[in-house]
DSSP file (Angstrom, degrees, kcal/mol; ACC not computed):
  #  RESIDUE AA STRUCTURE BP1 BP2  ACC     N-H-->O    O-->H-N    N-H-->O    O-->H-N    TCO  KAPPA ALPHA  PHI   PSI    X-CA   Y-CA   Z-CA
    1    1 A X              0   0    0      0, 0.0     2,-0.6     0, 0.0    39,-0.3   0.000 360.0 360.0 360.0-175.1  -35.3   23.4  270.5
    2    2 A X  E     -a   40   0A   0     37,-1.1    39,-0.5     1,-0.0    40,-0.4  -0.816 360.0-144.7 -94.0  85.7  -36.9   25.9  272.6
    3    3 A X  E     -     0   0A   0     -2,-0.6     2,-0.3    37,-0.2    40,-0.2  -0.499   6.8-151.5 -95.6 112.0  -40.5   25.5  273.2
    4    4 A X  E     -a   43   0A   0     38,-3.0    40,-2.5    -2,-0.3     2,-0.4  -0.710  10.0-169.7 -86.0 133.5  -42.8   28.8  273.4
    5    5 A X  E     -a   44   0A   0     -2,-0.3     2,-0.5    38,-0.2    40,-0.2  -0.961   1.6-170.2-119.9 117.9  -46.1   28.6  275.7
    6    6 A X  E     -a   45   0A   0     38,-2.9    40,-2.9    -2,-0.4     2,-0.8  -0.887   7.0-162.4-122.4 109.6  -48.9   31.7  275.5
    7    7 A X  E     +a   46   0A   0     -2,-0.5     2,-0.4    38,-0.2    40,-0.1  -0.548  31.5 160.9 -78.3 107.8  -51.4   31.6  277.9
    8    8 A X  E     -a   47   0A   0     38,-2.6    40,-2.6    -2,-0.8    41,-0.5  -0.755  38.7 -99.1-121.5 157.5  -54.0   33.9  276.5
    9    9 A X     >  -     0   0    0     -2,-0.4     4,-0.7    38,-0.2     5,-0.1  -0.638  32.1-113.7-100.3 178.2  -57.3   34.9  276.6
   10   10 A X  H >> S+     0   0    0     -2,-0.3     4,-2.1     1,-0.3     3,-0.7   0.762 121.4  53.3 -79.9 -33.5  -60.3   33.9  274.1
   11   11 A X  H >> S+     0   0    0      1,-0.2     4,-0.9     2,-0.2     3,-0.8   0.911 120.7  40.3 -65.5 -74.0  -60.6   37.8  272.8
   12   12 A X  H 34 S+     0   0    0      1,-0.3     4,-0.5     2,-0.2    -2,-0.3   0.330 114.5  43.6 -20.5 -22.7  -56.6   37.1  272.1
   13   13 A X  H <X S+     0   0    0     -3,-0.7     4,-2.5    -4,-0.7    -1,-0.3   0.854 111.8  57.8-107.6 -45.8  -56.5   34.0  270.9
   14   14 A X  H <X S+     0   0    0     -4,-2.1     4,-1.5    -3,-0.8     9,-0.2   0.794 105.4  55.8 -12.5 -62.9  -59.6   35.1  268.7
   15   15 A X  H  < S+     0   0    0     -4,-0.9     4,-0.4     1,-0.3     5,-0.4   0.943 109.7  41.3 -66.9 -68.1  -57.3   37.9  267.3
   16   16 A X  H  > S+     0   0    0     -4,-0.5     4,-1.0     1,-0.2     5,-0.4   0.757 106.4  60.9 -78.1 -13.2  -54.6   35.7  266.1
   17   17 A X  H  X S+     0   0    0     -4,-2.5     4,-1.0     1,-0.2    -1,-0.2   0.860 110.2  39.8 -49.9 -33.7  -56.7   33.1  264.7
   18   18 A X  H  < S+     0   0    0     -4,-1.5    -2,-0.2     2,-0.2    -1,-0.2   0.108 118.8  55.2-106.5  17.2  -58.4   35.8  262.1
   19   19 A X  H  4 S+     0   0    0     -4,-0.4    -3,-0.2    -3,-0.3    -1,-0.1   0.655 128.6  12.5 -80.9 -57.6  -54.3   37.3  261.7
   20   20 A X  H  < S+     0   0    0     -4,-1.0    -2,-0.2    -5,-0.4    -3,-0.1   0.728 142.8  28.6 -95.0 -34.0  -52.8   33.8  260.8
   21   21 A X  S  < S-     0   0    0     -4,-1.0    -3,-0.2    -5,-0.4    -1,-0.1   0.485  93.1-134.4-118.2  -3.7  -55.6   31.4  259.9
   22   22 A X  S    S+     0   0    0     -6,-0.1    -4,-0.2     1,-0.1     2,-0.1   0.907  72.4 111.0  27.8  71.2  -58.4   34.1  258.6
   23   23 A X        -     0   0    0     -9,-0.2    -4,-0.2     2,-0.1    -1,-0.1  -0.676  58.6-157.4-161.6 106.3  -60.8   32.8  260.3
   24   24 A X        +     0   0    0     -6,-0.2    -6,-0.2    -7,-0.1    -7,-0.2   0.683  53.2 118.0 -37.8 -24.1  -62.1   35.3  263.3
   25   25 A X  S    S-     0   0    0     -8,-0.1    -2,-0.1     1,-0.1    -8,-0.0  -0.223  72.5-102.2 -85.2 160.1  -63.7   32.7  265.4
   26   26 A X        +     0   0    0     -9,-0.0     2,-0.3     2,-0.0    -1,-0.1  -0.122  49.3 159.4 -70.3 161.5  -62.8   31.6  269.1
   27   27 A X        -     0   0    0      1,-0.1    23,-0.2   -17,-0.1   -13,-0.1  -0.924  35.6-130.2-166.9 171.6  -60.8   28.3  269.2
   28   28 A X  S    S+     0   0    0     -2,-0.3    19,-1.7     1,-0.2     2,-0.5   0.843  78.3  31.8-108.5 -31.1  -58.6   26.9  271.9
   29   29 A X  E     +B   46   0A   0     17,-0.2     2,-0.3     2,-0.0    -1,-0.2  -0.910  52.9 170.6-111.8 141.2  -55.4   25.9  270.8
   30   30 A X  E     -B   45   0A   0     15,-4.3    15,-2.5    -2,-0.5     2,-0.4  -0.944  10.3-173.9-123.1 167.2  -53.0   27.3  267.7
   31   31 A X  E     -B   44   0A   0     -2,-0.3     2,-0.6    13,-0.2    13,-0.2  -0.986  10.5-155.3-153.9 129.8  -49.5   26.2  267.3
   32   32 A X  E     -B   43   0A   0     11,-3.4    11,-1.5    -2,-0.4    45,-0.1  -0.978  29.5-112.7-130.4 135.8  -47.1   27.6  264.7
   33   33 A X        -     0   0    0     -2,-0.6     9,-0.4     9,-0.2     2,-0.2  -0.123  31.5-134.7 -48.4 141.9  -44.3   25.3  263.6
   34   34 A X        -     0   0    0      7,-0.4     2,-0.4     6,-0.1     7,-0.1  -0.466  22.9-108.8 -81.3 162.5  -40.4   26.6  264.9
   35   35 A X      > -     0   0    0     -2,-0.2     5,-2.7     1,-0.1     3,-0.1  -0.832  16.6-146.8-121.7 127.1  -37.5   26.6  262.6
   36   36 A X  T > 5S+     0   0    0     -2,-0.4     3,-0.5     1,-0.2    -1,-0.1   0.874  96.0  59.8 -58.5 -48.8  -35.1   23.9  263.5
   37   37 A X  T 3 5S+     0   0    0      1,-0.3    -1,-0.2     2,-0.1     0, 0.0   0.356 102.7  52.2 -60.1 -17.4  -32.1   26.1  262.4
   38   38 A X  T 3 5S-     0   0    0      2,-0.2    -1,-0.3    -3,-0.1    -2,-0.2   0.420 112.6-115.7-121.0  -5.9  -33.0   28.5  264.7
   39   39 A X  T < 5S+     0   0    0     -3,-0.5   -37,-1.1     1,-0.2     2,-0.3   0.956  75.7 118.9  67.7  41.9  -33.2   26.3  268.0
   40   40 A X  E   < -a    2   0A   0     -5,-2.7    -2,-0.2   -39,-0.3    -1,-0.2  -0.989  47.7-164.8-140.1 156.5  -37.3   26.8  268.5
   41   41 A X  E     -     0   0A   0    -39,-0.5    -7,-0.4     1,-0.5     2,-0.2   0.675  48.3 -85.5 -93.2 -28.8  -39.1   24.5  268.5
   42   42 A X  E     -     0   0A   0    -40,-0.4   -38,-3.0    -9,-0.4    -1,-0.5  -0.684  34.0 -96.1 116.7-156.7  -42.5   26.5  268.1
   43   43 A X  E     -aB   4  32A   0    -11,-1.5   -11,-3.4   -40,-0.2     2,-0.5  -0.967  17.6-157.7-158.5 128.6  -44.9   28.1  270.1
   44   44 A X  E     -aB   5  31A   0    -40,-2.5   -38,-2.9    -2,-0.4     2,-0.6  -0.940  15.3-164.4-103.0 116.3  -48.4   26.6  271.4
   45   45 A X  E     -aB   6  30A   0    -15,-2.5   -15,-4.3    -2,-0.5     2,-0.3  -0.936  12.0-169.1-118.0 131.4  -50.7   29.6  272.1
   46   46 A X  E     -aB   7  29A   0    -40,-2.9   -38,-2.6    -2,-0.6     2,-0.5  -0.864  25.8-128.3-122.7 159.1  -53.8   28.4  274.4
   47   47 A X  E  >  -a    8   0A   0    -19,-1.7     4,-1.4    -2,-0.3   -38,-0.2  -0.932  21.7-173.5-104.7 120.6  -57.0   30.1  275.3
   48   48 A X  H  > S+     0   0    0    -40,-2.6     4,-1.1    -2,-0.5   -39,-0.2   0.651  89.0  59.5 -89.8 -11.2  -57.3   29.8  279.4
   49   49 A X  H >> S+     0   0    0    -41,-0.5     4,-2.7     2,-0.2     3,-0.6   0.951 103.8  42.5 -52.5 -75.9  -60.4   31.3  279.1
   50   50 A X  H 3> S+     0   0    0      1,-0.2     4,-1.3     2,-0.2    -2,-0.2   0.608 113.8  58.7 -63.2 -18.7  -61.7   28.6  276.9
   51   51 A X  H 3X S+     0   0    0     -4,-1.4     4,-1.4     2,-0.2    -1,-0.2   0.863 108.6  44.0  22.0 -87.1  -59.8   26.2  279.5
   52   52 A X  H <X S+     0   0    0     -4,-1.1     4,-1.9    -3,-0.6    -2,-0.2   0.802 116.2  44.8 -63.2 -43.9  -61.9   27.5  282.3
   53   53 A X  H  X S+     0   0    0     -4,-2.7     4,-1.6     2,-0.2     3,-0.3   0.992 114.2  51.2 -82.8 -60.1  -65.4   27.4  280.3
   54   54 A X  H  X S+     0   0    0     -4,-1.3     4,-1.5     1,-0.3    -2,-0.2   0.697 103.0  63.6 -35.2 -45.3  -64.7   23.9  279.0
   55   55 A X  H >X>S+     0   0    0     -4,-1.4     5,-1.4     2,-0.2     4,-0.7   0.913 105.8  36.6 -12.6 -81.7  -64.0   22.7  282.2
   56   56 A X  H 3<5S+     0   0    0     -4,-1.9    -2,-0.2    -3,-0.3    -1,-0.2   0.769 110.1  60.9 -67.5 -20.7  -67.1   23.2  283.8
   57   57 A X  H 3<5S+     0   0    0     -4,-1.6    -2,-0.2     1,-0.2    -1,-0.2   0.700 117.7  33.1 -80.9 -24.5  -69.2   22.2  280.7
   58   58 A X  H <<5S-     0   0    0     -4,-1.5    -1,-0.2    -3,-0.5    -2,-0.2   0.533 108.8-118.8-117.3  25.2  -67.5   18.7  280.8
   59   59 A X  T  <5 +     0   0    0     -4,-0.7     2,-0.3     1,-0.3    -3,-0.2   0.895  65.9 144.5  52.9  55.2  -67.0   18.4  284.6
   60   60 A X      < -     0   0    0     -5,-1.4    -1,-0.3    -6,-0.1    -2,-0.1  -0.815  59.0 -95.7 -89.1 144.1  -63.4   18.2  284.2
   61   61 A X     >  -     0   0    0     -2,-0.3     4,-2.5     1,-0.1     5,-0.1  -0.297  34.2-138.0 -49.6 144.8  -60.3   19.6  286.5
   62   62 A X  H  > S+     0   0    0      2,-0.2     4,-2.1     3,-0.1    -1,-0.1   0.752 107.1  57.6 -80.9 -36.5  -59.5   22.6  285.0
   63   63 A X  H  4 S+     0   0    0      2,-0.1     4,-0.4    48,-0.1    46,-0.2   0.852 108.5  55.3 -88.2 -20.6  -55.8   22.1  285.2
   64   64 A X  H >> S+     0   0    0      2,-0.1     4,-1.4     3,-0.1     3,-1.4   0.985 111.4  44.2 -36.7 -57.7  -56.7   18.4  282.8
   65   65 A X  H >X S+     0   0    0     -4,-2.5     4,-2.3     1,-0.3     3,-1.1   0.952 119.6  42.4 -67.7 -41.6  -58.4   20.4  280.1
   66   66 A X  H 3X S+     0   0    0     -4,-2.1     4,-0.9     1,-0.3    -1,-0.3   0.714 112.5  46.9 -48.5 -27.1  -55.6   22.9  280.2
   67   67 A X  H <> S+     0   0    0     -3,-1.4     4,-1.6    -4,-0.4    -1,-0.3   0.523 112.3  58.1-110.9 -15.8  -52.5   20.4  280.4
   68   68 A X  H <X S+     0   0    0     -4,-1.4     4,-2.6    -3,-1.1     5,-0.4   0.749 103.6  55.6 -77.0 -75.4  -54.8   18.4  277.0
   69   69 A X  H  X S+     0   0    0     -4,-2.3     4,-3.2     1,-0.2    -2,-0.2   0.863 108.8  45.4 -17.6 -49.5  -54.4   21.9  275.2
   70   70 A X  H  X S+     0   0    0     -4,-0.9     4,-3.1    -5,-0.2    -1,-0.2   0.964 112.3  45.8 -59.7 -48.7  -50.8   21.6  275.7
   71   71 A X  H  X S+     0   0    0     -4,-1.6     4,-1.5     2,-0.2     5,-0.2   0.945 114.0  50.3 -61.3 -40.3  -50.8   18.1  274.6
   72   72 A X  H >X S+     0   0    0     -4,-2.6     4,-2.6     2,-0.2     3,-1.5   0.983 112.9  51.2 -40.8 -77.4  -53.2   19.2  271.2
   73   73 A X  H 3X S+     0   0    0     -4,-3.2     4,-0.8    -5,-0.4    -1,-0.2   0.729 110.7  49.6 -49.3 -31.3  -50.5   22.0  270.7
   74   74 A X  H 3X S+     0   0    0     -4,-3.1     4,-2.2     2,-0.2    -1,-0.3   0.790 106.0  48.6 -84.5 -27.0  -47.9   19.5  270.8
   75   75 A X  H <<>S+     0   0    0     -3,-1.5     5,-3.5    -4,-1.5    -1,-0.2   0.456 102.7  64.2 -71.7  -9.8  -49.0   16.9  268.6
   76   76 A X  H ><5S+     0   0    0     -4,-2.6     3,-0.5    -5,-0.2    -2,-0.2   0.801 101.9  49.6 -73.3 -24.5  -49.5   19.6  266.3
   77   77 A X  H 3<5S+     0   0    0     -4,-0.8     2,-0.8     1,-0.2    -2,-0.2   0.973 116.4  41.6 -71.5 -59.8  -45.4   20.3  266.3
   78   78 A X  T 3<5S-     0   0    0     -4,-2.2    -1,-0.2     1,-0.2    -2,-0.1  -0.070 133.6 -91.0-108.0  59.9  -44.4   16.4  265.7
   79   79 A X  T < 5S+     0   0    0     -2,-0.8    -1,-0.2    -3,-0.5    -3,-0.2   0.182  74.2 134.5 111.2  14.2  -47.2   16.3  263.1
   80   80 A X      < -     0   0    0     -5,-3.5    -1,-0.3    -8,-0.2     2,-0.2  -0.334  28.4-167.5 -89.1 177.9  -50.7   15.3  263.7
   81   81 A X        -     0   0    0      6,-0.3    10,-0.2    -2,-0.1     9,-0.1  -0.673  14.1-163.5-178.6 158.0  -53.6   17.6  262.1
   82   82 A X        +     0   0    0     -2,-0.2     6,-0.1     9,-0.1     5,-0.1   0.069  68.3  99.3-143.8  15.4  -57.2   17.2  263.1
   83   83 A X  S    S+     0   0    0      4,-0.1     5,-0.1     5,-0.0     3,-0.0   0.983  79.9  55.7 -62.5 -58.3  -58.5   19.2  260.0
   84   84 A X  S    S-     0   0    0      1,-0.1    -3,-0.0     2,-0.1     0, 0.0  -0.153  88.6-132.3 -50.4 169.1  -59.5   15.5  257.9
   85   85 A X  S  > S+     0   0    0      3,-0.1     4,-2.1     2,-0.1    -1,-0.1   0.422 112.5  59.6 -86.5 -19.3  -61.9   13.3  260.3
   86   86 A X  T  4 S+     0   0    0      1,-0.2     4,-0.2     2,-0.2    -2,-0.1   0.619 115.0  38.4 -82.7  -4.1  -59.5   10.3  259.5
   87   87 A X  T  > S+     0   0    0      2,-0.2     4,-1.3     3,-0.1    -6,-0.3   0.451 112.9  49.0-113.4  -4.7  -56.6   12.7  261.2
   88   88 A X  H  > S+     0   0    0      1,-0.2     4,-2.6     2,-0.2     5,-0.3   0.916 110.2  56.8 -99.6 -18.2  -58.3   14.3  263.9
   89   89 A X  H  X S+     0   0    0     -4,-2.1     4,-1.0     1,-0.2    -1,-0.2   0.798 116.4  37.7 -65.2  -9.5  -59.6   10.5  264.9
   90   90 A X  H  > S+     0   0    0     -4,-0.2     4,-2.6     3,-0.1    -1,-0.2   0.735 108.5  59.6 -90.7  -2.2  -56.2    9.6  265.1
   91   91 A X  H  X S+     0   0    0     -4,-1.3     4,-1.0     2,-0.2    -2,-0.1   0.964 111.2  44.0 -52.0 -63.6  -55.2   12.9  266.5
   92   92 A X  H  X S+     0   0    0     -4,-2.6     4,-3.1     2,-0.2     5,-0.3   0.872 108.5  60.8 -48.8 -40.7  -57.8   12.1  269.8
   93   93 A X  H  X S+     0   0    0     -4,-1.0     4,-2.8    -5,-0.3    -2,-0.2   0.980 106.9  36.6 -46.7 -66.3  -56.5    8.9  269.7
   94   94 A X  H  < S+     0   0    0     -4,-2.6     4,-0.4     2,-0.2    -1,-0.2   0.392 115.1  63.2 -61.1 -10.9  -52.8   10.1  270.5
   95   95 A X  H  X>S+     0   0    0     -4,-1.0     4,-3.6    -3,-0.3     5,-0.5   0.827 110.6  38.3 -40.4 -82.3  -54.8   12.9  272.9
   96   96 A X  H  X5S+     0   0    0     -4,-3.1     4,-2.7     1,-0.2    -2,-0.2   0.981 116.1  49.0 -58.7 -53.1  -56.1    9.9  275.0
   97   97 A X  H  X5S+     0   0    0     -4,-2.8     4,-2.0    -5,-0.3    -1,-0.2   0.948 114.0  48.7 -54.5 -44.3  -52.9    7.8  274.9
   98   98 A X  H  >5S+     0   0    0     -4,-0.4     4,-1.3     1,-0.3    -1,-0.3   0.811 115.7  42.1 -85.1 -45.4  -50.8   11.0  275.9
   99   99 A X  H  X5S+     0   0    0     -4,-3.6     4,-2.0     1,-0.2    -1,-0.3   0.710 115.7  53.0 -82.0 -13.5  -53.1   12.0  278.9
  100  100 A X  H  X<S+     0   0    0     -4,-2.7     4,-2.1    -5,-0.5    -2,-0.2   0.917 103.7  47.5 -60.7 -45.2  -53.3    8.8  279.8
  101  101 A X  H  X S+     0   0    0     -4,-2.0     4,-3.6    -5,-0.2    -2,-0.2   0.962 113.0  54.8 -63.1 -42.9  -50.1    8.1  280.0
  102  102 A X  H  X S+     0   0    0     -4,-1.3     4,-0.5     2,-0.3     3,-0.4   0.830 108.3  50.9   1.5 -83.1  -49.7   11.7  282.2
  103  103 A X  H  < S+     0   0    0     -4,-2.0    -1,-0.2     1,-0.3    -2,-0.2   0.760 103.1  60.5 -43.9 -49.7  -52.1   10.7  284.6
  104  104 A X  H  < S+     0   0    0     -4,-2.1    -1,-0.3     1,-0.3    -2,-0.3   0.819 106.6  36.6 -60.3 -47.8  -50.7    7.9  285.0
  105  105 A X  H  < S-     0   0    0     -4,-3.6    -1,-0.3    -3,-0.4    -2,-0.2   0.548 108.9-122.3 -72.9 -13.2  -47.4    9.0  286.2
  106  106 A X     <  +     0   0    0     -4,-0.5    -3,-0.2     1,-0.1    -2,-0.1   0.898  66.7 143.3  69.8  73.1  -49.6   12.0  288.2
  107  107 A X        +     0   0    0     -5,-0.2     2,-0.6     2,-0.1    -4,-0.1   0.267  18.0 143.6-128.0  16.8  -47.4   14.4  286.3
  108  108 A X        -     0   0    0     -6,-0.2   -44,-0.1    -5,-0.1   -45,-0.1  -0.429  59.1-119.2 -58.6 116.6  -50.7   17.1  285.9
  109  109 A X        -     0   0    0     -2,-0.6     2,-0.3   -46,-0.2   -42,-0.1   0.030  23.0-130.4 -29.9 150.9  -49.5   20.8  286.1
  110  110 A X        -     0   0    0      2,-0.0    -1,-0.1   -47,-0.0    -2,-0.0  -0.794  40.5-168.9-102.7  96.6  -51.6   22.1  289.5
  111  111 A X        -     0   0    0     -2,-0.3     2,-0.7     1,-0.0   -48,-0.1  -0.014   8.3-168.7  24.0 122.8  -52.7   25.1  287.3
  112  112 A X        -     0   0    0    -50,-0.1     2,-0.2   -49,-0.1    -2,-0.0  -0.950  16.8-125.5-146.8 163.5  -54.3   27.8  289.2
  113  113 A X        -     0   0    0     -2,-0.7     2,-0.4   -61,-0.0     3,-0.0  -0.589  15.9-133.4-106.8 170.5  -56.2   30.9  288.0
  114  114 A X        -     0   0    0     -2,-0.2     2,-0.1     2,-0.0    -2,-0.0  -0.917  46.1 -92.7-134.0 144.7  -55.3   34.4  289.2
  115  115 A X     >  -     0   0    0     -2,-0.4     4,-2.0     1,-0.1     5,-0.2  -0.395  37.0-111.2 -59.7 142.9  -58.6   36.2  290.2
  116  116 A X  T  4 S+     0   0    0      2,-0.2     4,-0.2     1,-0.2    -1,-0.1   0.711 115.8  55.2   1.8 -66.2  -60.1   38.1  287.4
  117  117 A X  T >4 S+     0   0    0      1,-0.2     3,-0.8     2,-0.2    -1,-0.2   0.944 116.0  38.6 -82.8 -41.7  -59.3   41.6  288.9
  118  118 A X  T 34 S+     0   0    0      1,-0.2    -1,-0.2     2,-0.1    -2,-0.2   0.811 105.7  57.0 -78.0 -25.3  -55.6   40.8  289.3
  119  119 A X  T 3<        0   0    0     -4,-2.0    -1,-0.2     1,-0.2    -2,-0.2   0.423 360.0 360.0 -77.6   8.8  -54.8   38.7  285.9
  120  120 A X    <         0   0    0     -3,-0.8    -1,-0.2    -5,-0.2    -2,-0.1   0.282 360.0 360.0 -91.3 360.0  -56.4   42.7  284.5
């Protein structure tokens, strides 16, 4: 089905955590499940803000941490959870296989940021 991607920022993503999840606080990825019936697949909403700041705090490429968010949001659609600690270690687990494999083929988005004053 039809896979929705919203690149948002942290105030935004903030805002639909504490709609849907009641809980106010910044996070990076959400994913809400799609309806089969309906030919979606879901929708992965990412914070590029929290992207960008995470990035530099673990001396990562920016367009890696970004292109993991995707991968998070997507192993949240075919079923992984990280809420437990015995699902979010295998959640990371299936994180690391999945960017590995990525990497491996060199299939990382080049990601780029739009200056401040223009993404406004």
């Amino acid at each position: 089905g039809e896979l929705s991607l919203a690149f948002l920022g942290d105030d935004e993503l903030a805002s639909i955590h504490a709609d849907f999840l009641a809980d106010p606080s910044h996070t990076d990825v959400i994913t809400f499940p799609g309806e089969a019936s309906d030919g979606l697949a879901g929708e992965i909403c990412v914070s590029v803000e929290r992207a960008e700041m995470e990035a530099v705090a673990r001396n990562e490429p920016f367009e890696r941490e970004l292109t993991l968010y995707l991968v998070h949001g997507w192993l949240h659609l075919v079923g992984f959870d990280d809420i437990e600690d015995t699902d979010r270690v295998l959640m990371r687990e299936a994180e690391r296989t999945s960017m590995g494999a990525i990497e491996k083929a060199g299939l990382i988005p080049d990601f780029r940021l739009a200056p401040k004053s223009l993404a406004q």
